[in-house]
C-alpha positions as CSV (number, residue, x, y, z in Angstrom):
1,X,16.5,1.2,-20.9
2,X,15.9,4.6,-19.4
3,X,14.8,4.3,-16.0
4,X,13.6,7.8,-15.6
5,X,16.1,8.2,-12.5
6,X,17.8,11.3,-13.6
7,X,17.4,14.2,-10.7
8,X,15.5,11.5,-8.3
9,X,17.0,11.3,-5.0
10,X,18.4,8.1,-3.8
11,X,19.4,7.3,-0.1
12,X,21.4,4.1,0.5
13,X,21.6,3.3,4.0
14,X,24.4,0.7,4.0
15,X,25.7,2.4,0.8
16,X,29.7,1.8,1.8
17,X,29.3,-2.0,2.3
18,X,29.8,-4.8,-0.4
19,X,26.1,-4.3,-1.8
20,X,25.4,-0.9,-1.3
21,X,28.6,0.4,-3.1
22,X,27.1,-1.7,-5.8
23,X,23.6,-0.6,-5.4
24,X,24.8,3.1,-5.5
25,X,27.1,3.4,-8.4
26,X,24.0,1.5,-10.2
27,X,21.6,4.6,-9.0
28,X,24.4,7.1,-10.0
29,X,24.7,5.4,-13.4
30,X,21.3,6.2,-14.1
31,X,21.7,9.8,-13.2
32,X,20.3,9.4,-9.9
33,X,21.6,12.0,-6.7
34,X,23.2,9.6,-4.3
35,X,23.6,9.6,-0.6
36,X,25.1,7.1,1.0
37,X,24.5,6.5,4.7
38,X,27.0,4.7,6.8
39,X,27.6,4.4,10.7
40,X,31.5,5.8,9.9
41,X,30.6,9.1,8.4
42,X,31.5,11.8,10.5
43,X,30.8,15.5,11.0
44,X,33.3,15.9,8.4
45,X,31.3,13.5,6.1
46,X,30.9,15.0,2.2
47,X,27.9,16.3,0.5
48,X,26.9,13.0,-0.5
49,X,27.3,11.1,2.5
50,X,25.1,11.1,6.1
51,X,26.0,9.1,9.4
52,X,23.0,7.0,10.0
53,X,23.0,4.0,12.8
54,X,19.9,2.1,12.0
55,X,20.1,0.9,16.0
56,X,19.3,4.5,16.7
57,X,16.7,5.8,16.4
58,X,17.9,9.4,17.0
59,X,20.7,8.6,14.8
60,X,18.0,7.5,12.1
61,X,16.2,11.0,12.5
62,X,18.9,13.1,12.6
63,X,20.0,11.7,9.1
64,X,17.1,11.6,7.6
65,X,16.2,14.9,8.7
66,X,19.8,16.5,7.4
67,X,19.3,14.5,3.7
68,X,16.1,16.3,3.5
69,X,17.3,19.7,4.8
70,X,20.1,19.1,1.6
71,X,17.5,17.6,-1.1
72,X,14.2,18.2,0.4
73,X,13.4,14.8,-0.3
74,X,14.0,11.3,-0.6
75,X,12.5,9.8,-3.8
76,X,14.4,6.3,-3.7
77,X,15.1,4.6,-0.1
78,X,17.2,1.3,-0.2
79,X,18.3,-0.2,2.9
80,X,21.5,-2.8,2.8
81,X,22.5,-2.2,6.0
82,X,22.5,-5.2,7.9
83,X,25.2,-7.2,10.0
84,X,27.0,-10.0,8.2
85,X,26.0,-12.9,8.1
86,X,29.4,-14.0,9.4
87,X,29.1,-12.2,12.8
88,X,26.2,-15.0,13.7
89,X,27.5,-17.4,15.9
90,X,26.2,-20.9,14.7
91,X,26.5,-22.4,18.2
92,X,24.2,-19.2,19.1
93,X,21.6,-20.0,16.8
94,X,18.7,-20.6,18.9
95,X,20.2,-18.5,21.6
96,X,17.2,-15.7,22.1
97,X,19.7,-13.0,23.3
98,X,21.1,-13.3,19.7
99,X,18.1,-13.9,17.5
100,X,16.9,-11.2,19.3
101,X,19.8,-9.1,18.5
102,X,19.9,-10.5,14.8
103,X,16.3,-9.1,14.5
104,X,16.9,-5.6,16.0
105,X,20.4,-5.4,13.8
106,X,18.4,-6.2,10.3
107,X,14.6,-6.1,10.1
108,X,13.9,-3.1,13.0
109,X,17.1,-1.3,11.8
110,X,15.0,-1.5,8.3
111,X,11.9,-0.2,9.8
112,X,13.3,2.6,11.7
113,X,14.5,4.2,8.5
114,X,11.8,3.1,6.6
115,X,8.9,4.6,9.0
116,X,11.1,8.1,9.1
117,X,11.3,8.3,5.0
118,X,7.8,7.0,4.2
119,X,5.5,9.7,5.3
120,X,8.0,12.0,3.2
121,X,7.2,9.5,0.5
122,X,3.6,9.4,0.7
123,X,3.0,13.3,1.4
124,X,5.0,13.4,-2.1
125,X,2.9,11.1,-3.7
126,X,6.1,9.2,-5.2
127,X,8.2,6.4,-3.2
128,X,10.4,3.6,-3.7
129,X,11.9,1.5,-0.6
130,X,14.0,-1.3,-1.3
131,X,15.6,-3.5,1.2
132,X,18.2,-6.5,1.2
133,X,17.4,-9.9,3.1
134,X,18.1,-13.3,2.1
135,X,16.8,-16.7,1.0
136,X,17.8,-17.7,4.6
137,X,14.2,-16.6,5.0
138,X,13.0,-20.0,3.6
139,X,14.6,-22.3,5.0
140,X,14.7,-23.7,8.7
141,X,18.0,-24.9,10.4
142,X,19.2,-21.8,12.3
143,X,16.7,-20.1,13.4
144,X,18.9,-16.6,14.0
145,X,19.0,-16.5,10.1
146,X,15.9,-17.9,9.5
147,X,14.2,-15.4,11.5
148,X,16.4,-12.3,11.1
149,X,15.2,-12.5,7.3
150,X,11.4,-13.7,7.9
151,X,11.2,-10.0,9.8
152,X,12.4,-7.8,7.4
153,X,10.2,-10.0,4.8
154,X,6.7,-9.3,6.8
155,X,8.0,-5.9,7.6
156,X,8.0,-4.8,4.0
157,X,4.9,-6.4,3.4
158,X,3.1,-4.9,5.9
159,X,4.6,-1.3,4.7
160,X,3.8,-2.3,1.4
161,X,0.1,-2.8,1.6
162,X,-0.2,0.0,4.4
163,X,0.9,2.7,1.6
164,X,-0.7,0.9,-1.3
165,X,-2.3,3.3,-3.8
166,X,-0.3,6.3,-2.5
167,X,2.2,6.2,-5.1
168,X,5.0,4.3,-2.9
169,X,6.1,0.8,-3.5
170,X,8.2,-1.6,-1.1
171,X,9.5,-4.7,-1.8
172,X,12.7,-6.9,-0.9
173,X,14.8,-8.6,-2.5
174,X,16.4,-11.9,-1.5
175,X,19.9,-13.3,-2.3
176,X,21.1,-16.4,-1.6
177,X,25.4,-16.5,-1.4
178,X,26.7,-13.1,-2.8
179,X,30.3,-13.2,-4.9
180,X,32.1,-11.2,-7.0
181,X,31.9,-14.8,-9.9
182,X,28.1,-16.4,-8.7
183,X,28.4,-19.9,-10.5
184,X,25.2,-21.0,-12.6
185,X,25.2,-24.3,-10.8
186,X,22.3,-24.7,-7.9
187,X,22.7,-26.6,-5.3
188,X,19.9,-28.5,-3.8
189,X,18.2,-26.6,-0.3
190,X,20.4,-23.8,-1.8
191,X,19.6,-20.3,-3.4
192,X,21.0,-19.3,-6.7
193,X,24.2,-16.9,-6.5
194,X,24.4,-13.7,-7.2
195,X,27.0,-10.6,-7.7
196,X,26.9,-7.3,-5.8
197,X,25.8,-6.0,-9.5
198,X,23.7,-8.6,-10.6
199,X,21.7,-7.0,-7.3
200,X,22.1,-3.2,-8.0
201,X,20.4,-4.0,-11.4
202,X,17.1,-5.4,-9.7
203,X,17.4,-2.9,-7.2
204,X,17.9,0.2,-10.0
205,X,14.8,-1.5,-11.5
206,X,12.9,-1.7,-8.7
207,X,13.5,1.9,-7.0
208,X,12.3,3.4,-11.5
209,X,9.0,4.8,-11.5
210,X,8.5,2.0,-14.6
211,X,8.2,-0.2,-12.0
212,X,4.7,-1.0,-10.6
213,X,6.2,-3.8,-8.5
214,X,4.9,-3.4,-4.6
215,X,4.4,-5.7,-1.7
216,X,6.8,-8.4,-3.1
217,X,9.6,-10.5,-2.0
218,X,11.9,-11.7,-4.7
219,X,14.7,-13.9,-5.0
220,X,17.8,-13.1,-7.0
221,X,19.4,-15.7,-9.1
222,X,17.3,-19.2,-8.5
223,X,14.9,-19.4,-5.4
224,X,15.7,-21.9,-2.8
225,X,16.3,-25.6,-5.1
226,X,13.8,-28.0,-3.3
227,X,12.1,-26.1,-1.3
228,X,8.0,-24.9,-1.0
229,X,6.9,-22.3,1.0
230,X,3.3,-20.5,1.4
C-alpha cells in the first residue's frame, strides 16, 4: 500500500533510540524526508539530524525552528522520546519527586514539542503527531508508570479534539513489552508484545494522510489481558 508519504516531512524526536530508529527507517521507506531529533546531536549534527531536549523548552524551539528554516515545515511529528522504563526506581514508585519527574520526562517533554509543531500544522491545514506511551497506562501498581503514561494519554486527547477539523490528527499508541522476537502468548494483567517494527508500521500508518484516525489511544499487539478500563 502506498501511503502517499513521498516528499512529506517527518520529524522523529527520539529518532536514535530503539523505536525511533525503527519508526524512522519505516517513514524513510515510504519515501518520507526524515529528521531525527536527539539530545546527542551536535553543532556538527548532519542535514537530517537536529539536537532537541524535550526538558527544554528553548532547546524544543530552537530545533523546531532550525527543521523548519531547512524544510519549511513539518508534515509528520512522532515523538518516542521518553526515559526508559528501566531508569524508574520501583522502590521510588510512589515517591512524588519521581512521578513528578517521570511525568515531566515523558508526557510534558511530548507536549512541549507537540505545542511548538502544531500551529505549523494547523496554519498548513495538514498534520500528523504520533507519540509512544505504554499499556502501563491501564494498569495500577506503580503509580510512576501508571501515571507517566495516563499524561501523555490525556495530553494527546486533549490536542486531538483541540485541532479537530483542521486537518491534523493525534493519537498514541501503546506497547506493552517491546523485543526484537515479541512471543504470541499473553499473559494475564499483561499487554501483548511487540517489535520495534511491528510499531513503525502503525506509526507509518498512522502519520499517511489515508488515515482519518484522531483522538485515539491504541494498543499494539493485545490490550491489557484481564483488564477493563472506561
Amino acid at each position: 500500500m502506498d501511503l502517499h508519504l513521498t516528499d512529506r516531512v517527518a520529524l522523529v524526536v527520539g529518532g536514535k533510540g530503539y523505536i525511533g530508529a525503527a519508526v524512522a527507517d519505516r517513514l524513510r521507506a515510504e519515501g518520507a524526508t526524515v529528521v531525527v531529533a536527539s539530545r546527542s546531536a551536535g553543532g556538527d549534527a548532519a542535514p537530517d539530524e537536529v539536537s532537541i531536549d524535550t526538558a527544554s523548552q528553548e532547546s524544543v524551539a530552537a530545533g523546531i525552528t532550525s527543521v523548519l528554516e531547512q524544510h519549511d515545515r513539518i508534515d509528520v511529528l512522532v515523538v518516542t522520546a521518553a526515559p526508559s522504563a528501566r531508569t524508574l526506581d520501583p522502590e521510588r514508585k510512589s515517591d512524588p519527586e519521581q512521578v513528578s519527574d517521570a511525568i515531566d520526562g515523558k508526557a510534558l517533554g511530548f507536549l512541549r514539542v507537540a505545542n511548538a509543531v502544531l500551529p505549523h500544522q494547523r496554519q498548513a491545514g495538514f498534520g500528523r503527531v504520533v507519540v509512544i506511551s505504554g499499556q502501563n497506562a491501564y494498569i495500577s501498581g506503580n503509580i510512576t508508570a501508571s501515571l507517566r503514561n495516563t499524561a501523555t494519554n490525556v495530553i494527546a486527547k486533549n490536542l486531538a479534539d483541540e485541532f479537530a477539523g483542521s486537518g491534523v490528527t493525534v493519537n498514541v499508541v501503546n506497547p506493552g513489552t517491546v523485543t526484537d522476537e515479541p512471543t504470541a502468548e499473553v499473559k494475564p494483567g499483561a499487554g501483548g508484545e511487540s517489535s520495534p517494527t511491528q510499531i513503525a508500521d502503525l506509526v507509518a500508518f498512522l502519520s499517511s494522510p489515508l488515515s482519518a484516525v484522531s483522538g485515539e489511544s491504541i494498543s499494539i499487539a493485545h490490550r491489557m489481558l484481564g483488564t477493563v478500563t472506561v
